[in-house]
C-alpha positions, 0 to 999 in steps of 0.5 A: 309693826306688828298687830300685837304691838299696835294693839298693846300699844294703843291700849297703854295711850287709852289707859295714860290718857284716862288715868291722866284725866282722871287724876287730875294730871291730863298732860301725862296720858298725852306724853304717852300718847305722843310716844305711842303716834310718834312709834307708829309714824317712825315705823311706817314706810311712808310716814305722810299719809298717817300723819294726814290720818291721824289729823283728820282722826283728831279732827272728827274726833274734837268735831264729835267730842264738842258735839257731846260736850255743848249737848251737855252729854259728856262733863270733861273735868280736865284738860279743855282748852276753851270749856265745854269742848273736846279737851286736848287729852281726848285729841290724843286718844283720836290720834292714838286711835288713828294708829290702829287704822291700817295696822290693827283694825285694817281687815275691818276696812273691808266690812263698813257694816261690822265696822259700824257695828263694833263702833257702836258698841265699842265706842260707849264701851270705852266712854263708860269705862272712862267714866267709871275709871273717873276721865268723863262724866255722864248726864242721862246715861242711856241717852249719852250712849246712845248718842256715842254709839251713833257716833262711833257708828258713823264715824268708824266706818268712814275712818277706816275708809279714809284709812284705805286711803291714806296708808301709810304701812300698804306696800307703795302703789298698793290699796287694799 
């Protein structure tokens, strides 16, 4: 696969998920998400580490997103499963997430510092405009944002680490 079709890609789940919440319609964004995984994984040479990444991705992503919900820092309208947790439409934008890891974002793997920079500003920056798009609501802005920027800081760097690991698109017996 190439960068390009990664990135595209991944950027038309982001846009289904949030519009799919926004409108009320939370399944459709996770249809277009599921197609967009299920893309990656069928092109990837060894298909069972990138589906560990993706579950360990989903994973960190609905620990990271509750956290945010039960602090009252994030208000999710649709798609929750049980109330004040991640909702299922955001799960599947960790897994469309995770598809960039060792194809997109894989020359970031190397820097853990420029990685958690980029999640720190990247992370609130794709927060703010599911807000403004309608998906998500805020309570204290500045305060939410800065907790989605520790976030993404943290957890940037340390997916794209487990991305070294688990890579499924590296020739076999090869890290990088």
């Amino acid at each position: 696969m190439t960068v390009a079709t990664n990135f595209i890609l991944y950027q038309v789940g982001w846009f289904a998920c949030v519009m799919g919440a926004a409108r009320g319609l939370p399944w459709v964004g996770v249809a277009v998400a599921a197609v967009v995984v299920a893309w990656h994984l069928a092109r990837a040479p060894r298909a069972r580490p990138e589906v560990l990444l993706v579950a360990l991705t989903m994973l960190a992503g609905a620990v990271f997103d509750t956290l945010l919900a039960r602090s009252g820092w994030l208000h999710f309208e649709t798609g929750m499963i049980v109330d004040r947790t991640a909702p299922y439409w955001m799960l599947a934008l960790w897994a469309g997430f995770a598809t960039t890891l060792n194809v997109s974002l894989r020359w970031l793997r190397s820097s853990p510092l420029l990685a958690a920079g980029l999640g720190a500003l990247g992370g609130p920056a794709a927060y703010y405009a599911g807000a403004k798009l309608g998906a998500v609501e805020f309570d204290h802005l500045a305060a939410a944002l800065m907790a989605v920027g520790v976030g993404w800081a943290i957890v940037t760097p340390l997916l794209l680490g487990a991305a070294r690991r688990l890579d499924g698109y590296a020739p076999p017996g090869v890290r990088s």
